[in-house]
C-alpha positions in Angstrom: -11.9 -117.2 -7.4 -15.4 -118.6 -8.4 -14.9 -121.2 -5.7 -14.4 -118.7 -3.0 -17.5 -116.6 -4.4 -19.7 -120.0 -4.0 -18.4 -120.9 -0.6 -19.3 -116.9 0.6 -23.1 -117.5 -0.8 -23.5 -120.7 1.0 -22.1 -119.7 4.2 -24.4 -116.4 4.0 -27.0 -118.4 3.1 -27.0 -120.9 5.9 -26.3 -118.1 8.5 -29.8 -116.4 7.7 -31.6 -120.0 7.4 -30.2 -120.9 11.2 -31.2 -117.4 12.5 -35.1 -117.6 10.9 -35.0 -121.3 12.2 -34.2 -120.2 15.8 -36.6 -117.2 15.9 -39.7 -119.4 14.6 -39.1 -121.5 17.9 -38.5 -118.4 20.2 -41.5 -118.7 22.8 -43.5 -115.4 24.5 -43.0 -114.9 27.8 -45.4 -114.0 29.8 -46.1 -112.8 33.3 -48.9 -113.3 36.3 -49.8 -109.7 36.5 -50.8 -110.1 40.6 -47.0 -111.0 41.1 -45.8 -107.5 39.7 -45.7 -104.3 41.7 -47.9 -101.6 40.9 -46.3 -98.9 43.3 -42.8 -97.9 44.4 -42.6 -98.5 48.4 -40.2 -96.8 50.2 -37.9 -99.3 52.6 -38.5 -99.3 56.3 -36.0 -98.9 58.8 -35.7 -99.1 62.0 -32.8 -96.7 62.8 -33.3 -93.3 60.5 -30.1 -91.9 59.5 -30.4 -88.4 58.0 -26.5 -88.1 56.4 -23.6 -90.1 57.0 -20.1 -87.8 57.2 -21.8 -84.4 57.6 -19.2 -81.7 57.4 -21.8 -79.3 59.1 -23.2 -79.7 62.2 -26.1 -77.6 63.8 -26.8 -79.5 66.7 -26.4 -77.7 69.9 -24.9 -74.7 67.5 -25.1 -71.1 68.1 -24.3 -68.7 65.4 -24.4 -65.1 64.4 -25.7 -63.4 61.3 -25.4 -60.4 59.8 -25.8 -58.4 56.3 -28.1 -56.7 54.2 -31.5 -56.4 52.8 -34.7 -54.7 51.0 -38.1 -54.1 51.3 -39.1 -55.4 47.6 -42.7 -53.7 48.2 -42.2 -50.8 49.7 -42.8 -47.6 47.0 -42.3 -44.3 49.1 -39.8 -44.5 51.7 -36.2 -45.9 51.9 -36.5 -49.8 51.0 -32.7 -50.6 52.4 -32.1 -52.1 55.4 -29.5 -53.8 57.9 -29.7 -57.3 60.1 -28.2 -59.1 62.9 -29.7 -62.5 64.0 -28.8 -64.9 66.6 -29.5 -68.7 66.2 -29.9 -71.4 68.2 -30.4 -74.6 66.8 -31.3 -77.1 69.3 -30.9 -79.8 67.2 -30.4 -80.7 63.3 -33.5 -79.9 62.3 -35.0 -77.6 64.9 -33.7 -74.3 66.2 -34.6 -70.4 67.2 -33.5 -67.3 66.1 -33.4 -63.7 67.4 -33.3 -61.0 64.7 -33.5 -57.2 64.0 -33.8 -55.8 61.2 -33.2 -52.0 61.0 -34.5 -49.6 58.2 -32.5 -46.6 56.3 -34.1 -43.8 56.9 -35.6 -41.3 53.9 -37.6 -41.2 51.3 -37.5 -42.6 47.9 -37.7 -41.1 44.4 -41.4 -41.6 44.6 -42.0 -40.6 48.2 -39.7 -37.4 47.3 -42.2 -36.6 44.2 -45.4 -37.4 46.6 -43.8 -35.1 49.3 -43.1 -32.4 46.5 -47.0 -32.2 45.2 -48.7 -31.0 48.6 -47.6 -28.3 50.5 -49.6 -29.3 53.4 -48.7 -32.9 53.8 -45.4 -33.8 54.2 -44.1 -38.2 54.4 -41.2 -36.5 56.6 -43.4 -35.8 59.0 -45.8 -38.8 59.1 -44.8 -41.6 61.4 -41.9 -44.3 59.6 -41.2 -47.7 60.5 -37.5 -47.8 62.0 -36.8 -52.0 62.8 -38.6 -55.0 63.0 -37.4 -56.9 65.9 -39.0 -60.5 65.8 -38.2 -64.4 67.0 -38.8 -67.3 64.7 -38.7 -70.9 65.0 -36.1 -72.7 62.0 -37.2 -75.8 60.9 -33.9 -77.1 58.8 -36.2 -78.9 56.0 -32.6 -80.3 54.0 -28.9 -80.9 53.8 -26.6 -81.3 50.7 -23.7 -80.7 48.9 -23.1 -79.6 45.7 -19.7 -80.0 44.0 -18.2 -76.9 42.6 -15.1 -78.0 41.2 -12.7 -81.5 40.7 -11.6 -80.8 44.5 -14.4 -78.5 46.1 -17.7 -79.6 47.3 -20.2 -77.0 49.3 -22.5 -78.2 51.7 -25.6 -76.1 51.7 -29.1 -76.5 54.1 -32.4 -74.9 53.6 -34.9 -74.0 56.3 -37.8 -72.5 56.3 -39.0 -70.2 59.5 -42.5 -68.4 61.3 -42.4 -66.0 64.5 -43.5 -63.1 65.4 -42.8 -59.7 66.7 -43.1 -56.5 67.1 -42.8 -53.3 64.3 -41.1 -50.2 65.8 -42.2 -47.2 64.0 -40.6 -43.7 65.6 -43.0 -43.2 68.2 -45.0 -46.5 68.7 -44.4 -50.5 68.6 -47.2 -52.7 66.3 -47.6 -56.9 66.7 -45.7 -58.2 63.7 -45.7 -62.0 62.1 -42.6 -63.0 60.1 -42.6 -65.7 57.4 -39.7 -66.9 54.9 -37.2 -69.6 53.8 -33.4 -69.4 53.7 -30.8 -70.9 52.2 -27.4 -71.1 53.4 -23.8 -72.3 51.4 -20.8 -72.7 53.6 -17.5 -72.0 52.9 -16.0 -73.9 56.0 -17.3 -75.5 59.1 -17.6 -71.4 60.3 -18.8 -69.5 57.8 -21.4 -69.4 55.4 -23.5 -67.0 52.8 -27.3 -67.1 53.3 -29.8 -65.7 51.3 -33.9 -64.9 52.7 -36.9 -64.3 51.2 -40.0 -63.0 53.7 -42.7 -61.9 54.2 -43.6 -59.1 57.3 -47.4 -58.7 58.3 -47.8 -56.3 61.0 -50.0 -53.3 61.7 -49.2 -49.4 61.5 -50.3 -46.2 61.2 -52.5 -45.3 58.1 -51.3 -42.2 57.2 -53.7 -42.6 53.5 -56.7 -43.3 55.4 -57.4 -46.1 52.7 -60.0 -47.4 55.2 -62.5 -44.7 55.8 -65.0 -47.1 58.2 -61.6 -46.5 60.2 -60.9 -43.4 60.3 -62.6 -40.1 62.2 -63.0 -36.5 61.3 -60.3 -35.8 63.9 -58.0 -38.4 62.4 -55.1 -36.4 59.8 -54.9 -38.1 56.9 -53.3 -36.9 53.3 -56.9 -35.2 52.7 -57.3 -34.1 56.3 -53.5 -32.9 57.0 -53.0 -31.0 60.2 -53.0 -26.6 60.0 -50.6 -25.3 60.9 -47.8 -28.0 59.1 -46.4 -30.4 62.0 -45.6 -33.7 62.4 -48.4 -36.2 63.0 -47.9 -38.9 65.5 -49.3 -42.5 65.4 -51.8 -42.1 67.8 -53.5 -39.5 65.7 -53.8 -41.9 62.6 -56.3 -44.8 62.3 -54.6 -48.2 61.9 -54.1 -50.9 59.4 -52.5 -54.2 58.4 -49.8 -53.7 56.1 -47.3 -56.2 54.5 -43.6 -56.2 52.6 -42.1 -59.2 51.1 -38.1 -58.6 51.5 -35.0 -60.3 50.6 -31.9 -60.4 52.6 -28.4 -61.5 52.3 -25.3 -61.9 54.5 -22.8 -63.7 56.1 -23.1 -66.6 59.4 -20.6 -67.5 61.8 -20.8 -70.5 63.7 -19.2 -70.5 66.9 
């Protein structure tokens, strides 16, 4: 038994006297600093391959949106609103689209307490902004898939867009210029849910007169309204630039 005990001391102590040994003659390595690289360079190819096995394919692809949205800055008339869009994309990256988007009509609960504190001025009667109709150039920026489950993967793209337009009030049209970035998920090869966020710039009727170098003692405004109580028309209003970021959803069919 005391045997064994010796035999375990020696061996332990011979173990840590060859491990001290071989780390005293352990040399530093070292490393010509000009020879290492000091950024990260991207490979160059001559044949640019975007992604192999694509499920989706927008080249030479026309398809047809449709679906919902709102005005996310607009305070005293309806914010809701419809659209339709038709898309052409003329390759996988670049494309055009066609789109309408058409306003509920009315007031909101803050328009409807504005309307209620003057007598003399009603929003009902003041010219409101009905569609937007406007073209855009799509500029598909990325392609990817995400897996949803053991046996599902989406693919997905995002693009972002500019045009322009024109703003269709109930008795005159305004230039408009459209901004915003979509993203769309597809379900299949046809269908797919997209969701926009925008921005609209166009010019309208100024029905506030917030620009008095602007307006003229014959313009009606909310301090000038018109005696007897009718309905103003565009023409009678001095004009300004106005702007509404919105957000949209919806569903795309690829034909």
């Amino acid at each position: 038994m005391y045997y064994s005990k010796y035999v375990k001391t020696i061996s332990f102590i011979l173990f840590i006297l060859f491990f001290a040994k071989t780390s005293l003659q352990a040399k530093a390595l070292t490393f010509d600093l000009d020879f290492l690289p000091k950024e990260t360079v991207l490979p160059l190819v001559e044949d640019r391959v975007f992604v192999k096995n694509k499920t989706i394919l927008l080249n030479n692809q026309l398809s047809l949106g449709f679906g919902g949205g709102v005005l996310l800055t607009e305070a005293l008339f309806n914010n809701a609103a419809g659209f339709l869009s038709l898309t052409y994309n003329f390759t996988e990256l670049h494309g055009v689209s066609l789109n309408t988007f058409y306003r509920v009509p009315g007031l909101s609960d803050a328009g409807k307490k504005a309307d209620q504190a003057s007598a003399k001025f009603s929003l009902k009667l003041v010219p409101q902004l009905t569609a937007l109709h406007y073209a855009i150039y799509k500029y598909t920026a990325y392609y990817g898939k995400i897996s949803l489950s053991h046996d599902w993967v989406m693919n997905l793209t995002t693009s972002v867009n500019m045009g322009g337009g024109v703003a269709q009030y109930n008795d005159a049209k305004f230039p408009l210029v459209a901004l915003n970035a979509d993203q769309s998920f597809y379900f299949s090869s046809n269908f797919a849910f997209n969701v926009s966020l925008g921005l609209f710039f166009y010019k309208g009727p100024d029905f506030f007169c917030k620009d008095k170098g602007e307006s003229t003692a014959d313009q009606a405004c909310v301090d000038r309204p018109p005696d007897p109580v009718r309905r103003i028309t565009s023409k009678e209003l001095p004009k300004e630039w106005k702007n509404h970021t919105y957000l949209q959803t919806g569903l795309i069919y690829l034909f």
